[in-house]
DOFIDREN-969855 format. One line per 3 residues: number of its first residue (from 1); their letters; for each residue x, y, z of N, C-alpha, C. Coordinates in steps of 0.001 Angstrom, whole numbers, m for minus. Example, Ala and Ser with C-alpha at 12.3 -4.5 7.8 and 13.67 -1.06 7.14 Angstrom:
2
1	AS	13190:m5690:7800:12300:m4500:7800:13200:m3300:7800 | 12850:m2250:7080:13670:m1060:7140:12900:30:7870
This chain:
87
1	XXX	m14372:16112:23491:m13296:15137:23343:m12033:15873:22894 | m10705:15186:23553:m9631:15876:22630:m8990:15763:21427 | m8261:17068:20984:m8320:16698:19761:m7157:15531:19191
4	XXX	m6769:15432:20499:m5781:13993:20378:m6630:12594:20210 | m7720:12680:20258:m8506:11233:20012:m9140:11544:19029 | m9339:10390:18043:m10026:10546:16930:m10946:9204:17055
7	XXX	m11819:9062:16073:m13046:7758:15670:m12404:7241:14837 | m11552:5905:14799:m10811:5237:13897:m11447:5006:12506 | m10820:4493:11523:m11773:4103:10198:m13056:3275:9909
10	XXX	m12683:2007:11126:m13865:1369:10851:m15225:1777:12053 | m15197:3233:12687:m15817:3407:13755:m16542:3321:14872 | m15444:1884:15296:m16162:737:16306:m14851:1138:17489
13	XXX	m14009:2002:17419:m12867:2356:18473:m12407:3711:18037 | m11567:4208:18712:m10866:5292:18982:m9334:4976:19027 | m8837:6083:18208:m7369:6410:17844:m6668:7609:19094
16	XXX	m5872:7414:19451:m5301:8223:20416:m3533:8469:20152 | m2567:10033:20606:m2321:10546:20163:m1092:9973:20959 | 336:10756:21151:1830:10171:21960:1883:10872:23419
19	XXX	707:12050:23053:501:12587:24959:m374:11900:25300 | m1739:11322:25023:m2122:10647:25393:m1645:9119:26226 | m480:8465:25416:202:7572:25755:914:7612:27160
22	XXX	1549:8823:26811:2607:9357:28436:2193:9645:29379 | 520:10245:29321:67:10362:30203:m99:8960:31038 | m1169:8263:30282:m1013:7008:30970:m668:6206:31568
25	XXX	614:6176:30646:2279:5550:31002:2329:6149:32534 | 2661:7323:32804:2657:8070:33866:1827:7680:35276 | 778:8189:34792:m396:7410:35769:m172:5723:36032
28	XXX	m221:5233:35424:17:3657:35795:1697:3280:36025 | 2401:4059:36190:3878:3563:36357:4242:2854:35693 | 4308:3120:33943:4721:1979:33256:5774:2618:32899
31	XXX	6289:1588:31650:7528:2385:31638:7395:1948:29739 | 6612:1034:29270:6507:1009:28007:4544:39:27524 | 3910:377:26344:2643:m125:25347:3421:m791:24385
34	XXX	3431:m1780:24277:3637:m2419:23073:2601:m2452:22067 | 2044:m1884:20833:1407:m2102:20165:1035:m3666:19447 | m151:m4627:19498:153:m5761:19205:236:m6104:17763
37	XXX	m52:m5259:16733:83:m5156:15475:1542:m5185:14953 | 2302:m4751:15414:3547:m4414:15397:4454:m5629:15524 | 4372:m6416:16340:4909:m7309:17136:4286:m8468:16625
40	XXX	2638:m9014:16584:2241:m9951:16215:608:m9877:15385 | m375:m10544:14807:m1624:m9438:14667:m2383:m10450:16216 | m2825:m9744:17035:m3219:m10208:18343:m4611:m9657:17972
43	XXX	m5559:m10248:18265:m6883:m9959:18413:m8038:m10481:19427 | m8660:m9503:20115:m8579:m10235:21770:m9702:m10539:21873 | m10998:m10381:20769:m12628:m10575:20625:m13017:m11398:19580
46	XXX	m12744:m12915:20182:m13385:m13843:19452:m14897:m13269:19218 | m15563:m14051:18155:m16709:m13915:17331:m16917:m12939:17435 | m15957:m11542:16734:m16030:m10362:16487:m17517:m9635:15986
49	XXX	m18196:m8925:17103:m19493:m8157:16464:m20307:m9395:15969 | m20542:m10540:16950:m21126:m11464:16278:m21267:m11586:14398 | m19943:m11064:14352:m20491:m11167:12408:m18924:m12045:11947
52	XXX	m18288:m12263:12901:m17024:m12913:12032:m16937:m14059:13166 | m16361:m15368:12503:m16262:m16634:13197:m14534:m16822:13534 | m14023:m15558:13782:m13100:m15498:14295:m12200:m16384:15783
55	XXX	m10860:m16594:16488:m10728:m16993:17543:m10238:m15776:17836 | m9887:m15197:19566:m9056:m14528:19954:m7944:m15108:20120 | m6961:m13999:21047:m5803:m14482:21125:m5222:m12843:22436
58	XXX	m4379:m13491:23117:m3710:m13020:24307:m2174:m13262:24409 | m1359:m12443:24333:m203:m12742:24423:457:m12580:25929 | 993:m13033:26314:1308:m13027:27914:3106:m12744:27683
61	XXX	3717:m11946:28231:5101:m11740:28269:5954:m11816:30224 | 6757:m12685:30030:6784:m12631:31649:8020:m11672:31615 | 8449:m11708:32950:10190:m10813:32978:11118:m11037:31961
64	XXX	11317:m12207:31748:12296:m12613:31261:12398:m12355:29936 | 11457:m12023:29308:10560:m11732:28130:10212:m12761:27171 | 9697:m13839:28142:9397:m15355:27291:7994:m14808:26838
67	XXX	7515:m15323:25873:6164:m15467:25751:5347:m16386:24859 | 3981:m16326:25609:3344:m17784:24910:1505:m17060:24587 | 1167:m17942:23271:m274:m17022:23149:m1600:m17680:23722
70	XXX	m2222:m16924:24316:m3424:m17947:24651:m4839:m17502:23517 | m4977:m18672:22952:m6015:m18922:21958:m7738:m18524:22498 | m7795:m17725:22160:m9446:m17756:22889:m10527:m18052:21814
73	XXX	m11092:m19365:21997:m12284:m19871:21081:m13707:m19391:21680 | m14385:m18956:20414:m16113:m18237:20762:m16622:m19325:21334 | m17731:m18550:22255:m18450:m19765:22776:m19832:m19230:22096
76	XXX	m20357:m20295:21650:m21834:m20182:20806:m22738:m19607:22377 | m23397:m18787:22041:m24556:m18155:23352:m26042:m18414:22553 | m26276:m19615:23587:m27825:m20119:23299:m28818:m19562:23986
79	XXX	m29934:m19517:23629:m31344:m18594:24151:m31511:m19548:25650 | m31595:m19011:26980:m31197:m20048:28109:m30482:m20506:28958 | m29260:m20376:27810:m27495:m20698:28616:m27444:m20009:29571
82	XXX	m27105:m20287:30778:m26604:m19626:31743:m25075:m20099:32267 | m24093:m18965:32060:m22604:m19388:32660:m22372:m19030:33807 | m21898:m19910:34626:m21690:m19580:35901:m20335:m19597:36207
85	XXX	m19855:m17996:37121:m17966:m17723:36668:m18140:m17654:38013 | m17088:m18610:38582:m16520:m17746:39800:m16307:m16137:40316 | m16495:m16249:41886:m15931:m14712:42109:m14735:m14760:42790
């Protein structure tokens, strides 16, 4: 691994470095990452590690730079349930 990535504190993700970023940036033709901490606390894994009764949340930004959050509520997963998603 490089030494631009590290095992964050709580060691469930990875920390990455400002070449890491550009590279990316690069490869995908972006032109900016907004960090969501920074901006708002966004958290995108309702019922976190099945151990927190948390909601998510999604922030959507259009051109114009309106934006609105979409709430994501856990869905309880019963022994059985079967979800059926479109393709």
């Amino acid at each position: 691994m490089s030494k631009s990535w590290s095992m964050n504190h709580r060691e469930v993700s990875y920390t990455f470095g400002p070449e890491n970023v550009g590279e990316f940036l690069r490869k995908n033709d972006m032109d900016l990452i907004c960090n969501a901490q920074q901006l708002a606390i966004i958290f995108s894994a309702p019922n976190y590690c099945s151990d927190f009764d948390n909601a998510g949340a999604l922030i959507s930004v259009d051109e114009t730079l309106m934006y609105c959050f979409q709430i994501l509520k856990h869905v309880d997963r019963r022994p059985g349930l079967m979800i059926k998603r479109g393709i």
